[in-house]
Residue, then its C-alpha position, 0 to 999 in steps of 0.5 A: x269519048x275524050x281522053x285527055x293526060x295531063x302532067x297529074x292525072x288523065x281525065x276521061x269524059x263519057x257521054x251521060x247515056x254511058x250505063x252505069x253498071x258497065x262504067x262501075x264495072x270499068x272503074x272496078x277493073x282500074x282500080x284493081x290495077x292501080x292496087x296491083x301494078x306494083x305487086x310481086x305475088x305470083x300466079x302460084x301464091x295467088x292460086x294458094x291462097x285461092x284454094x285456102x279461102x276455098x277450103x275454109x268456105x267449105x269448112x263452115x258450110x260443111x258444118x252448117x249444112x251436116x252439123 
């Protein structure tokens, strides 16, 4: 693995043996960051809106499954 930084970009080079699940996995992981590192949210809001999506998730099963 190389990598290099440049005054715009870094540059990582793999060999082409690399799996693609795990380079995509990677790739998932930095572009998460990149979205996120300026974000202010807390672990708390986050854990709110986690438990509302939940909440809703099981209201429409619950609905589907029990009618």
């Amino acid at each position: 693995m190389i990598i290099e930084r440049t005054l715009r970009e870094v540059i990582i080079r793999l060999p082409a043996t690399i799996n693609i699940t795990d380079l995509q996995e990677m790739a998932n992981f930095l572009r998460y960051s990149e979205l996120t590192q300026k974000s202010k949210v807390t672990q708390k809001q986050i854990d709110t809106v986690v438990k509302d999506v939940k909440k809703g998730r099981w209201e429409k099963s619950r609905k589907r499954l029990i009618g």
